[in-house]
Backbone bond lengths (Angstrom), bond angles and torsions (degrees), N, CA, C in turn:
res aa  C-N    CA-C-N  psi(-1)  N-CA   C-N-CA  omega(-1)  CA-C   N-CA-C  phi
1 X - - - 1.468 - - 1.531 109.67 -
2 X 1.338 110.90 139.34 1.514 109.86 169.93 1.208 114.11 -96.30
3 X 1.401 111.56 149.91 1.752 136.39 -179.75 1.631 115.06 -112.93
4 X 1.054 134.75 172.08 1.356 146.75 -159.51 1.110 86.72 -130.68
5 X 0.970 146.36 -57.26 1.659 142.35 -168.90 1.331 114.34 -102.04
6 X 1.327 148.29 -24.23 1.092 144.03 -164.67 1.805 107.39 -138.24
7 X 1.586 102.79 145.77 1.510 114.52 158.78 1.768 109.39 -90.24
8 X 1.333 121.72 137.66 1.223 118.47 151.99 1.200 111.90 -132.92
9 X 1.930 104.00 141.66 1.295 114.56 178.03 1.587 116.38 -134.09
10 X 1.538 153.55 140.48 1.133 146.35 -167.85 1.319 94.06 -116.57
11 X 1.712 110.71 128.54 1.569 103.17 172.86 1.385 96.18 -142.74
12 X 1.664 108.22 114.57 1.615 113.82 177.16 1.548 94.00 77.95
13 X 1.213 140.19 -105.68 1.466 137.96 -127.19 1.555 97.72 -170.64
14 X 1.004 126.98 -4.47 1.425 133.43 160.12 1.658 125.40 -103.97
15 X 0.865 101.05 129.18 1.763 98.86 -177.67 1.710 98.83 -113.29
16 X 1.345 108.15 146.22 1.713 125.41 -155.32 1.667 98.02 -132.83
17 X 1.424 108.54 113.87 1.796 107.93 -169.21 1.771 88.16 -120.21
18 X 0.951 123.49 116.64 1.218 140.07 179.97 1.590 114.31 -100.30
19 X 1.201 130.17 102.54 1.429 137.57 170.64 1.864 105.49 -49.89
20 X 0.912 122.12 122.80 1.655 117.58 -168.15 1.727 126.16 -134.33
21 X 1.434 104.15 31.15 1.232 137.22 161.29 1.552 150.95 -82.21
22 X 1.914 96.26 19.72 1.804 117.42 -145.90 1.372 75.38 -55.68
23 X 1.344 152.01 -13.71 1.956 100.58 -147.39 1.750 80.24 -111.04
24 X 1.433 131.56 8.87 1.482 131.86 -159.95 1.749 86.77 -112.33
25 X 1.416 118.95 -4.33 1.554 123.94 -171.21 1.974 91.52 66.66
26 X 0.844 127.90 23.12 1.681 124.12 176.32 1.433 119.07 49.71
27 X 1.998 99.89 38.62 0.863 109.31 -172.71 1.266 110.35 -50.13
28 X 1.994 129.27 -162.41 1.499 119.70 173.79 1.603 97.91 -134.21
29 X 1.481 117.29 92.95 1.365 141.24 145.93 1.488 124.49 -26.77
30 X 1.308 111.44 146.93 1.836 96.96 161.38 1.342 115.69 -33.94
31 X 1.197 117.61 -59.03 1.347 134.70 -161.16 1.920 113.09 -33.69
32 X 1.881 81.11 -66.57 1.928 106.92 171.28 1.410 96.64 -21.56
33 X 1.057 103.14 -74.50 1.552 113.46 -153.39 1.739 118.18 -52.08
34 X 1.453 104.53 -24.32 1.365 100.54 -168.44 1.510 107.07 -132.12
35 X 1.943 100.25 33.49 1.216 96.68 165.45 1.414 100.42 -139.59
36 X 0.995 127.50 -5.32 1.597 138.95 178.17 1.549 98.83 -65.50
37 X 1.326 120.53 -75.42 1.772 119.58 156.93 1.153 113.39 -5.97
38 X 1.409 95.52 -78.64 1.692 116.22 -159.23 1.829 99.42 -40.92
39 X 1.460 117.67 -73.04 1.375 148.55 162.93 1.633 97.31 -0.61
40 X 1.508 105.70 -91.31 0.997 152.77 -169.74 1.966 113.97 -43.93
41 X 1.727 108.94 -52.89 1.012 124.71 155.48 1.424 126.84 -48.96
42 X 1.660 120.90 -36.23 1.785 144.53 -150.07 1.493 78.76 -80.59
43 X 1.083 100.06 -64.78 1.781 116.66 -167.29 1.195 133.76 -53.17
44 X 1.551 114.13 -50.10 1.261 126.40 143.88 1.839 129.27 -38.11
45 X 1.440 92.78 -39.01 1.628 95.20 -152.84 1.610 96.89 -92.34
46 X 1.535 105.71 -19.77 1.640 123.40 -174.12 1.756 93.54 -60.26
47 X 1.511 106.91 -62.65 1.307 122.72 -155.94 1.576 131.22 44.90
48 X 1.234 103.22 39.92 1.901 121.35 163.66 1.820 88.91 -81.69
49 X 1.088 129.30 -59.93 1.364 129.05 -167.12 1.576 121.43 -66.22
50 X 1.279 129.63 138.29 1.436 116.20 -172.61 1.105 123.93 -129.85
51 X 1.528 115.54 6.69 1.374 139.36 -172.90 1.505 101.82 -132.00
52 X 1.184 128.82 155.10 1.945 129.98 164.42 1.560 92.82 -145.64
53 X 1.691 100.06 120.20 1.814 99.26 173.88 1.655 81.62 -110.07
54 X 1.210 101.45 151.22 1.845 123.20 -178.95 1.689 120.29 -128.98
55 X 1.677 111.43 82.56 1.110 125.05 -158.15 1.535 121.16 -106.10
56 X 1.320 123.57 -166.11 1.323 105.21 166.45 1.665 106.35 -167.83
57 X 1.052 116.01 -177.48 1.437 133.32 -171.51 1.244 127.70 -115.99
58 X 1.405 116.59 129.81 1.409 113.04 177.38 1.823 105.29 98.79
59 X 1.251 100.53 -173.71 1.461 120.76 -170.10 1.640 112.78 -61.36
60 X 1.005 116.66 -46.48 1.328 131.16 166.93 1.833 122.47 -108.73
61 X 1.582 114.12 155.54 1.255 113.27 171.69 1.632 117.79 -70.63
62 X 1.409 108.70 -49.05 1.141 102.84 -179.31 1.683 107.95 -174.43
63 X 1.471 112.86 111.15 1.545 100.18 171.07 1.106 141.61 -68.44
64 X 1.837 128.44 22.50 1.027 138.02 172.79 1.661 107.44 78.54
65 X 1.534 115.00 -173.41 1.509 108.91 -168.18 1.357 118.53 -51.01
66 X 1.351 122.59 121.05 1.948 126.70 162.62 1.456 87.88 -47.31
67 X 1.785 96.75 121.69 1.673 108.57 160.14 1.681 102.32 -87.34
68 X 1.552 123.07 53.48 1.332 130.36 149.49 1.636 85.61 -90.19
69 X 1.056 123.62 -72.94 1.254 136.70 -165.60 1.621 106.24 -11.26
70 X 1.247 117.41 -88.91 2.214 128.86 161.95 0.996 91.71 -45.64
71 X 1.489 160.34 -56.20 1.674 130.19 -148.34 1.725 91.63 -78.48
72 X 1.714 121.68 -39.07 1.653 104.39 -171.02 1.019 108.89 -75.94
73 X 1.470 126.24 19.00 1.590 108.70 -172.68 1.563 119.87 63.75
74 X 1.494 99.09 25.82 2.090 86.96 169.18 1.259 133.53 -98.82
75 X 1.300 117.34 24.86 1.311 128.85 166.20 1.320 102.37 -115.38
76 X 1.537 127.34 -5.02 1.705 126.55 172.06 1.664 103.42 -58.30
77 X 1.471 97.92 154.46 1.596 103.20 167.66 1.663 96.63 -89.82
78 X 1.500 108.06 154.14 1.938 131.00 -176.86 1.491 81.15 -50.13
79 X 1.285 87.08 145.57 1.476 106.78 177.34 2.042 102.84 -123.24
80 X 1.412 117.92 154.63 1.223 111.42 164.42 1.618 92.07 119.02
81 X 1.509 91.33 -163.65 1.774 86.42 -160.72 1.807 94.70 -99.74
82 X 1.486 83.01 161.13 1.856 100.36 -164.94 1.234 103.08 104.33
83 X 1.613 118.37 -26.44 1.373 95.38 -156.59 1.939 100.89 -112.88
84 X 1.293 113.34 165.06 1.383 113.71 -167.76 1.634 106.72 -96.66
85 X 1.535 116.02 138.95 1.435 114.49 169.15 1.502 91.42 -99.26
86 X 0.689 138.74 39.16 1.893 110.39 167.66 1.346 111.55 -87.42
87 X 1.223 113.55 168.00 1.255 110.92 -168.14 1.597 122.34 -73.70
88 X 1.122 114.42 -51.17 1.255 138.59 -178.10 1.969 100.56 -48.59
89 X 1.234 97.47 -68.72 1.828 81.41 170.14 0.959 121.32 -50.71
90 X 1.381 136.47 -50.49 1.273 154.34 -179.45 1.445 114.54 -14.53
91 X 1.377 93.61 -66.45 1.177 127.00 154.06 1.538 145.27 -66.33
92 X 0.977 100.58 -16.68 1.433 108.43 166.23 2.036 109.88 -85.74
93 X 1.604 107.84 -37.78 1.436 98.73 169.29 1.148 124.36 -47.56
94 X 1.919 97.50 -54.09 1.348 102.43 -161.61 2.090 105.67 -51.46
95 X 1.110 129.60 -42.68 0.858 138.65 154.20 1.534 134.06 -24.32
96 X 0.907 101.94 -42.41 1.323 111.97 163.05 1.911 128.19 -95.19
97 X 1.308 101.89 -16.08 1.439 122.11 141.50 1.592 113.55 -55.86
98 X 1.342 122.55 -32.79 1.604 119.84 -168.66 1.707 89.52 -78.53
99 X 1.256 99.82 -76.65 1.827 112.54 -178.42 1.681 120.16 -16.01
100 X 1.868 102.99 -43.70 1.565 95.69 -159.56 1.669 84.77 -83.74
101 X 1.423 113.17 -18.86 1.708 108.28 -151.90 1.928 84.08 -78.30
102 X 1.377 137.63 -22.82 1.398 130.20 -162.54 1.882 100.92 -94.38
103 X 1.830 114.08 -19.56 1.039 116.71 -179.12 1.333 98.27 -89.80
104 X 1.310 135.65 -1.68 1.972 132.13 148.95 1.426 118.86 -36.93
105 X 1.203 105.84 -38.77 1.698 129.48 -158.45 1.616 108.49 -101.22
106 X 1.615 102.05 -33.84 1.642 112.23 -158.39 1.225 96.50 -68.68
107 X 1.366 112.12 -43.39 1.717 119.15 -175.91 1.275 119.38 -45.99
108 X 1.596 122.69 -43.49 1.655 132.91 149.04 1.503 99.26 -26.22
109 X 1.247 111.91 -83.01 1.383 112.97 -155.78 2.258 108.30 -48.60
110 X 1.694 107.21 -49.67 1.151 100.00 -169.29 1.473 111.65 -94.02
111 X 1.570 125.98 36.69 1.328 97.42 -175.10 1.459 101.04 -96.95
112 X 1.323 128.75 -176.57 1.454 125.94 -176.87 1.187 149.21 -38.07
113 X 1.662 73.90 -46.59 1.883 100.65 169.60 1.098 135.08 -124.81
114 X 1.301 149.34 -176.43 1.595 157.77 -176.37 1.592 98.72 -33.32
115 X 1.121 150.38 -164.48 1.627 161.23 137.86 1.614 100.05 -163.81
116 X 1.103 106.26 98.56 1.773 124.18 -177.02 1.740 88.84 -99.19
117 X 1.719 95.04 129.84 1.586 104.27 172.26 1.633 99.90 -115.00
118 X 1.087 104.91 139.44 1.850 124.46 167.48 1.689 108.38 -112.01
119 X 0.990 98.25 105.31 1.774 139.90 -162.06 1.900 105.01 -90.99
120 X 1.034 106.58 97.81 1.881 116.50 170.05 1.096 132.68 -115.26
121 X 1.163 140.91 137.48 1.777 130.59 -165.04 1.490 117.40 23.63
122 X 0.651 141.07 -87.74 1.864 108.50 -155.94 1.419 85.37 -138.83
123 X 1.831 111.79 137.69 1.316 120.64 178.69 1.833 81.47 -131.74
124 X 1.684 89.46 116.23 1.494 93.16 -178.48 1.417 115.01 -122.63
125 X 1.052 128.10 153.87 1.379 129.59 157.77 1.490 96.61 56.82
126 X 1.752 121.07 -127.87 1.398 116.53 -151.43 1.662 92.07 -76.33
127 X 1.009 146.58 6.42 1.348 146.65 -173.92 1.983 86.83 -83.71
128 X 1.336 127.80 -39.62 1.035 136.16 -159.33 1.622 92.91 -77.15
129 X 1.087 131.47 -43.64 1.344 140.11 -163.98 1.407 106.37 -75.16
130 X 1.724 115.57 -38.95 1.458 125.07 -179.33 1.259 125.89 -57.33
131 X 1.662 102.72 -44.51 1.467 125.61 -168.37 1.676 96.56 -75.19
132 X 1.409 123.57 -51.64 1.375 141.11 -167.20 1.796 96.72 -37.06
133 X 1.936 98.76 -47.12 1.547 96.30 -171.77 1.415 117.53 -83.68
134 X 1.489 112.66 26.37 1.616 113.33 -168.59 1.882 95.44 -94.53
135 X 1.321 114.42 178.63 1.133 130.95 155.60 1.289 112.54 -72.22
136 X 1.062 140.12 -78.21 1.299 143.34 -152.70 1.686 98.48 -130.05
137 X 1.425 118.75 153.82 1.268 126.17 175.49 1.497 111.37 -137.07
138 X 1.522 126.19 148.77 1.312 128.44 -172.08 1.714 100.74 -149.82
139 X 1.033 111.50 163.37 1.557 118.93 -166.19 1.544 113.32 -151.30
140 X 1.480 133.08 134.13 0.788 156.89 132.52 1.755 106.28 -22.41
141 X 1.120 128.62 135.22 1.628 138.85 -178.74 1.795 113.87 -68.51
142 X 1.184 103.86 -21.03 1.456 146.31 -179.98 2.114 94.84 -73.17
143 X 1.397 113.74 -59.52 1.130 92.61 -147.75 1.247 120.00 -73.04
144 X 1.435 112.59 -147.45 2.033 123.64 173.72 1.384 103.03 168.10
145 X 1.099 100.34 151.32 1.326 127.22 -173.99 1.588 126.02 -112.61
146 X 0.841 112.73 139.38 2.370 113.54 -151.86 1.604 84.16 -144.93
147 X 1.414 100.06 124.65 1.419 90.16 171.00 2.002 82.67 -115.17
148 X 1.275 106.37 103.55 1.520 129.59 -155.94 1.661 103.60 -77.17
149 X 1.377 109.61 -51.99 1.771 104.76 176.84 1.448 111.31 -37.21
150 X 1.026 135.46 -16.32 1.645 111.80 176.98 1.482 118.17 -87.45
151 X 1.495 102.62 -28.59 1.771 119.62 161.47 1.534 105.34 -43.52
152 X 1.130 113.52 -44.48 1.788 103.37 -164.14 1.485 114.11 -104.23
153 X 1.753 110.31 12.23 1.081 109.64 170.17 1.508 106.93 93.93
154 X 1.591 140.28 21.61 1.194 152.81 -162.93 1.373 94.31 -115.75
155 X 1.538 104.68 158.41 2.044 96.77 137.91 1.626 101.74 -129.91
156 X 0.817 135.68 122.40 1.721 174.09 29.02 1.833 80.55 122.43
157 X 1.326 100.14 97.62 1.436 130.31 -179.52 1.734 124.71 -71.79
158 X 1.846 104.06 -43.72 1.695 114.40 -145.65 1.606 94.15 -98.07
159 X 1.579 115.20 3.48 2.101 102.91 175.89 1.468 92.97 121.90
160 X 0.915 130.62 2.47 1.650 123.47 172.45 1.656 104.71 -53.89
161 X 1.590 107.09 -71.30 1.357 122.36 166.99 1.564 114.28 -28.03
162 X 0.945 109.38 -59.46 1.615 127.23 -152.56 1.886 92.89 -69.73
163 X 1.639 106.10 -58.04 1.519 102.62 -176.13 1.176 121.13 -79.93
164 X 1.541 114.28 -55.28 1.997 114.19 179.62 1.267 105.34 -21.80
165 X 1.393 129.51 -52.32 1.906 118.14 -145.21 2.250 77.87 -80.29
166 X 0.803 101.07 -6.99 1.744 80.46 -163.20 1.567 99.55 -108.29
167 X 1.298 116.38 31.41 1.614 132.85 -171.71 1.582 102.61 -141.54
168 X 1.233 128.29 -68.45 1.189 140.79 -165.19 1.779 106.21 -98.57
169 X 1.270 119.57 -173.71 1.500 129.86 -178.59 1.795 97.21 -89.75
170 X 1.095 115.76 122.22 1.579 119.03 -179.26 1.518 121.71 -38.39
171 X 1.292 125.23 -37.23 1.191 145.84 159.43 1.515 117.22 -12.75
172 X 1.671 79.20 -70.63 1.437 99.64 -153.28 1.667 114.45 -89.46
173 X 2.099 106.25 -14.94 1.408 130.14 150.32 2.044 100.54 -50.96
174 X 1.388 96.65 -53.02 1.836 63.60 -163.51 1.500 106.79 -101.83
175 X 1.388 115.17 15.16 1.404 117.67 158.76 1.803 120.12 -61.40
176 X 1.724 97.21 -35.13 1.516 92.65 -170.76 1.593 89.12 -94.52
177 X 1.294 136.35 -4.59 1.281 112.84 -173.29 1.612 102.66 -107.31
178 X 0.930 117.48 8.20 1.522 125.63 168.35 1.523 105.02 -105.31
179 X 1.098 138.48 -60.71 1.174 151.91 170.47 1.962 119.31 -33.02
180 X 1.081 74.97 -51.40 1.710 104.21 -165.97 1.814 114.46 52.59
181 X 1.222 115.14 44.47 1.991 122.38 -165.31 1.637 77.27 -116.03
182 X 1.591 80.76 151.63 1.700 103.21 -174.07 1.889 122.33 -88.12
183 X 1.213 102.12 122.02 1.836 92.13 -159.78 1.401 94.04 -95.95
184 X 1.395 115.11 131.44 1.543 108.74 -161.41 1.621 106.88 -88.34
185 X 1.249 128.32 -172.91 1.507 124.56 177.47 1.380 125.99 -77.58
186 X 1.376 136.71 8.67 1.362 141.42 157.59 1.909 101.56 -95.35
187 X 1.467 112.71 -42.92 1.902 85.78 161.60 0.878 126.49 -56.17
188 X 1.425 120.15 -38.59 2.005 134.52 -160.99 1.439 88.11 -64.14
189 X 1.688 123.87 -36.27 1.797 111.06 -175.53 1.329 105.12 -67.82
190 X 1.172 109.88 -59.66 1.458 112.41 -171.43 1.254 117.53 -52.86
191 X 1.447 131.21 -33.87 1.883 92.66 162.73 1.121 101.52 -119.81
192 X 1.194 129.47 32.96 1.558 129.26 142.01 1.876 126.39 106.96
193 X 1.483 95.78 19.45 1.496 94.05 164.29 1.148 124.67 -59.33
194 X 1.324 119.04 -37.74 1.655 139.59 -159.32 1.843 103.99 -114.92
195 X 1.201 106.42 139.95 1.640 97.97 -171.53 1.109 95.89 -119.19
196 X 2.151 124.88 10.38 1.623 86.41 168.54 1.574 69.74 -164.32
197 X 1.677 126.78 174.62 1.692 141.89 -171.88 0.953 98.33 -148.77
198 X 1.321 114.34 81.85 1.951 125.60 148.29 1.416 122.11 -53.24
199 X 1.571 132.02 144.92 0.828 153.46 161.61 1.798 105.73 -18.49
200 X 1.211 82.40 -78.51 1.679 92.29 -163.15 1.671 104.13 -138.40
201 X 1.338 123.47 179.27 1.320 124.51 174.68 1.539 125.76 -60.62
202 X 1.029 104.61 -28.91 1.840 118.47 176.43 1.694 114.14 -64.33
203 X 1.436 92.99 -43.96 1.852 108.58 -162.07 1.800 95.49 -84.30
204 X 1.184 110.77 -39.92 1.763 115.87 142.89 1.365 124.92 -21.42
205 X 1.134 91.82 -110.64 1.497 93.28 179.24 2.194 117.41 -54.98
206 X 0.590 104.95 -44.36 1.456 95.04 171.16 1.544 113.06 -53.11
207 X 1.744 112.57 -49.70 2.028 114.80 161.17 1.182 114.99 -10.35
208 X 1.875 91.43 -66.19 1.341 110.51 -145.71 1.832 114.04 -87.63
209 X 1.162 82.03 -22.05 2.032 86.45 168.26 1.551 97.37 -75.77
210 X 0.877 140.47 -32.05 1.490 147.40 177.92 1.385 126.90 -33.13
211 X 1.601 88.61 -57.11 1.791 130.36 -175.15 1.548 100.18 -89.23
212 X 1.446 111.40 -31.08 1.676 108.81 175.38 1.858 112.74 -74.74
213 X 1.253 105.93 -40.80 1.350 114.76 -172.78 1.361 95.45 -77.38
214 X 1.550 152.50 -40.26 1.579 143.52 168.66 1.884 104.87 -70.01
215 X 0.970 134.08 -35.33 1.447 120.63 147.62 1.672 133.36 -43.23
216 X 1.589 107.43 -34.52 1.699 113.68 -170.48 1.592 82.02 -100.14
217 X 1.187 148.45 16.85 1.607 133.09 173.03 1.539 96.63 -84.32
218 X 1.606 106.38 -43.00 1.899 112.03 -154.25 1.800 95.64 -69.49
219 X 1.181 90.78 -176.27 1.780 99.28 -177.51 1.222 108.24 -97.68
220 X 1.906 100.89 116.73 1.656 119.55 -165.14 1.709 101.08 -64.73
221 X 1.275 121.63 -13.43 1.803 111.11 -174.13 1.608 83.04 -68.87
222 X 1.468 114.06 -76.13 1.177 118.83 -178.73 2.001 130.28 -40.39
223 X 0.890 122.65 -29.83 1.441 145.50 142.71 1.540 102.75 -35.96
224 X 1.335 115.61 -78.04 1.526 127.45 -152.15 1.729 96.01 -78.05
225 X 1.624 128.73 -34.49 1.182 113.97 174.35 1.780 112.22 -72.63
226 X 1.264 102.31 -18.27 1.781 98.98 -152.49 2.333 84.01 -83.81
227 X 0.854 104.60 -20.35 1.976 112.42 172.03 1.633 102.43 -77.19
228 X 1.345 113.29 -36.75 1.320 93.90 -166.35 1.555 101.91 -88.17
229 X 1.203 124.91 -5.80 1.814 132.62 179.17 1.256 100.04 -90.62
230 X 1.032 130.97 -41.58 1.448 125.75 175.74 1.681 116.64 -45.54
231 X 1.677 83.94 -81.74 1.905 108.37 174.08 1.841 104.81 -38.59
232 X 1.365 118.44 -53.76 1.727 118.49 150.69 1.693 121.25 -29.45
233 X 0.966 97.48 -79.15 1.458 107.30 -173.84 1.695 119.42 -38.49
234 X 1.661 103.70 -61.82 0.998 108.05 171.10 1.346 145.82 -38.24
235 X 1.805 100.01 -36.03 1.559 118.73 -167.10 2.059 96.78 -112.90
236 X 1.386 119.32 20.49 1.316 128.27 177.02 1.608 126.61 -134.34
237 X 1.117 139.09 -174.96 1.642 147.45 150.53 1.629 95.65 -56.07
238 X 0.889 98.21 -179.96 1.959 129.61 176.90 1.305 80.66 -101.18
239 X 1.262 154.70 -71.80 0.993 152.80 -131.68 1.295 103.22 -63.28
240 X 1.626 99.12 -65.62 1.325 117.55 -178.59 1.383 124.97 -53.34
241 X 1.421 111.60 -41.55 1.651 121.63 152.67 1.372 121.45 -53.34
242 X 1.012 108.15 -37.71 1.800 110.70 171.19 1.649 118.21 -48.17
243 X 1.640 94.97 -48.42 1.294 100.26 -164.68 1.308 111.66 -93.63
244 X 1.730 131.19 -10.51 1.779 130.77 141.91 0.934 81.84 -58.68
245 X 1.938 160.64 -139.35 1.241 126.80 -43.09 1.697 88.39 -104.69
246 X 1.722 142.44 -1.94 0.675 144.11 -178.62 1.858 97.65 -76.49
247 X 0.768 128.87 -73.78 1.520 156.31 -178.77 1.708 92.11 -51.06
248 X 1.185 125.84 -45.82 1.734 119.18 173.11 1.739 101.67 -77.07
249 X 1.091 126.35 -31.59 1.681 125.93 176.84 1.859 110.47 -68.12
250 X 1.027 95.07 -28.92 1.453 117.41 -179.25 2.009 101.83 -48.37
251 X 1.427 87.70 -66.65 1.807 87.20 -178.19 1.249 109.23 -85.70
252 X 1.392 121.87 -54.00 0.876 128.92 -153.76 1.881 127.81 -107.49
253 X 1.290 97.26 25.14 1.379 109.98 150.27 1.254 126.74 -105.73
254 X 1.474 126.10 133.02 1.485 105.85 -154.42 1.761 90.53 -158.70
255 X 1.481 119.16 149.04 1.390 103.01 -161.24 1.475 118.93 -87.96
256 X 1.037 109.75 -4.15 1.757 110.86 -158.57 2.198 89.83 -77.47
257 X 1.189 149.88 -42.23 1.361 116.71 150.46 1.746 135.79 -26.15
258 X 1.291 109.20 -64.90 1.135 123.77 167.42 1.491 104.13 -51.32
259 X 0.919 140.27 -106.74 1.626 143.19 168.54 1.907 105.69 16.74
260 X 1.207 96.80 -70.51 1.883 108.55 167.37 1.102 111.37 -40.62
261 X 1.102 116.72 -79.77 1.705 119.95 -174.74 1.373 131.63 -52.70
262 X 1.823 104.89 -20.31 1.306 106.66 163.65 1.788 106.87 -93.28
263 X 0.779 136.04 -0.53 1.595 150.33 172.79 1.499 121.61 -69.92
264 X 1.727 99.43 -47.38 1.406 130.85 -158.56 1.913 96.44 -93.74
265 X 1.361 97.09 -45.09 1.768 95.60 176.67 1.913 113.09 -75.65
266 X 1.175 106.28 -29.13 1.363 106.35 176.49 1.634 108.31 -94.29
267 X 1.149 127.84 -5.97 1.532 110.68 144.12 1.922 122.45 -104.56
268 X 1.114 101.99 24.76 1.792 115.15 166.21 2.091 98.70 70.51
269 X 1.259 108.95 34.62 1.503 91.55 -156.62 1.840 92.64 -136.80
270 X 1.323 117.87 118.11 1.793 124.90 178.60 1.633 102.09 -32.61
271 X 1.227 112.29 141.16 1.445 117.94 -169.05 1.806 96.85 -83.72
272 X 1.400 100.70 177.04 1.517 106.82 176.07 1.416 103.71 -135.88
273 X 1.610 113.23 140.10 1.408 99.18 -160.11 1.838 77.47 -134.40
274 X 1.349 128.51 153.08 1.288 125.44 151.91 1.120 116.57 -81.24
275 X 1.829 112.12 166.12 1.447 122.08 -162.84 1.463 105.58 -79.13
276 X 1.363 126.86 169.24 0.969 133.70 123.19 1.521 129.93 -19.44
277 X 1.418 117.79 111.96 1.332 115.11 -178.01 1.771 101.80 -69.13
278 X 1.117 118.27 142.79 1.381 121.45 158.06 1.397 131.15 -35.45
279 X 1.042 124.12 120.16 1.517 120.51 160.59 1.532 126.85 -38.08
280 X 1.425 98.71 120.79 1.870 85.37 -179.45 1.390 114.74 -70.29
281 X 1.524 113.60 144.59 1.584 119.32 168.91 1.351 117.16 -107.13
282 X 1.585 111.94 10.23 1.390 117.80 174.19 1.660 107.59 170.75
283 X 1.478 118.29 166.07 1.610 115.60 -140.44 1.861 95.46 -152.72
């Protein structure tokens, strides 16, 4: 399928979604929004793929929302007859305009597997919110990070808020979101947005397919539970995490992975794991 904003390509067990807008800075269009999902969902729900690296093109990663977006009126509620000006709806759309625009991003966070982003010149504003919902993040030596809505007089709507403090030291979450100054990619290591500082954009993205393709080797059941205990853990007690991953081991630990891998190491030879069955789209 073709996209307006993005390349996608599947090679081996990793699928590679490329933002493909360098001369637009990869800004985020109507389009972004309602194809990143789309993308993102295919892949997940397919589950042949077991890795997602999330890259981009050009000089920068991404300048956050195209202010085409507010000048066309696409966060306005329909205007014309049928439709209601009162306030209270008004407002309640726009609202629900926020929700689908933060479930763009959410899909990062819940799809099956890993989604590793490779980060280059300036990840600004909602680009900041995107990456926030990735698994793992990596950066170009080049890049930085702007959490930009406070520059324009906003406060930072799509999960920036919500994830940074639960990534980085809280501090330094509402330092850049109060602040709004750009923390370049040797801070982002140091307290830990970024888990690794490549050379340049090439040695990047090639890293990071690297780290994607030794992620899609291990066993995706095991993969896809050890993401969903995490993303758990984080947003719960220990306790409470204790008692999902007991209750998720329950069904869904099962030996024939394990069995392989001890098979596969004692005959010197990469294990073979089957895919992920597909998500049902109907019953």
């Amino acid at each position: 399928m073709a996209y307006s904003c993005f390349d996608v390509e599947q090679e081996g067990k990793v699928a590679h979604i490329r933002l493909n807008r360098p001369e637009a800075l990869n800004s985020m269009t109507r389009e972004f929004w309602m194809e990143l999902p789309d993308i993102v969902n295919r892949i997940s729900d397919d589950g042949s793929a077991r890795a997602i690296v999330l890259s981009s093109t050009g000089k920068h990663f991404s300048a956050g929302m195209d202010l085409a977006v507010f000048a066309s009126g696409g966060v306005s509620a329909p205007q014309g007859e049928g439709y209601s000006n009162e306030m209270g709806r008004l407002r309640a759309y726009f609202r629900e305009v926020v929700l689908m625009l933060q479930d763009s991003f959410t899909c990062l966070e819940k799809a099956r597997m890993p989604v590793l982003a490779a980060i280059q010149g300036g990840c600004i504003g909602g680009a900041v919110d995107m990456v926030t919902a990735c698994d793992l993040r990596y950066a170009s030596a080049d890049a930085f990070f702007c959490v930009q809505e406070i520059n324009i007089g906003m406060t930072a709507d799509v999960g920036t808020l919500q994830r940074l403090p639960k990534i980085i030291p809280e501090g330094i979450a509402r330092e850049m979101a109060y602040r709004g100054h750009r923390l370049p990619a040797e801070r982002a290591y140091q307290v830990g947005l970024v888990n690794e500082v490549f050379p340049n954009h090439e040695s990047l993205v090639k890293g990071v397919l690297e780290i994607a393709h030794e992620i899609a080797s291990k066993s995706p059941l095991a993969i896809y539970g050890t993401k969903q205990m995490l993303n758990y853990a984080r947003d719960h007690s220990v306790e409470d995490a204790l008692n999902f991953i007991a209750t998720w081991q329950t069904g869904m630990f099962q030996p024939a992975d394990m069995m392989e891998s001890f098979a596969a190491k004692g005959e010197k030879r990469s294990p073979e794991f089957d895919d992920l069955l597909p998500r049902p789209t109907t019953f």
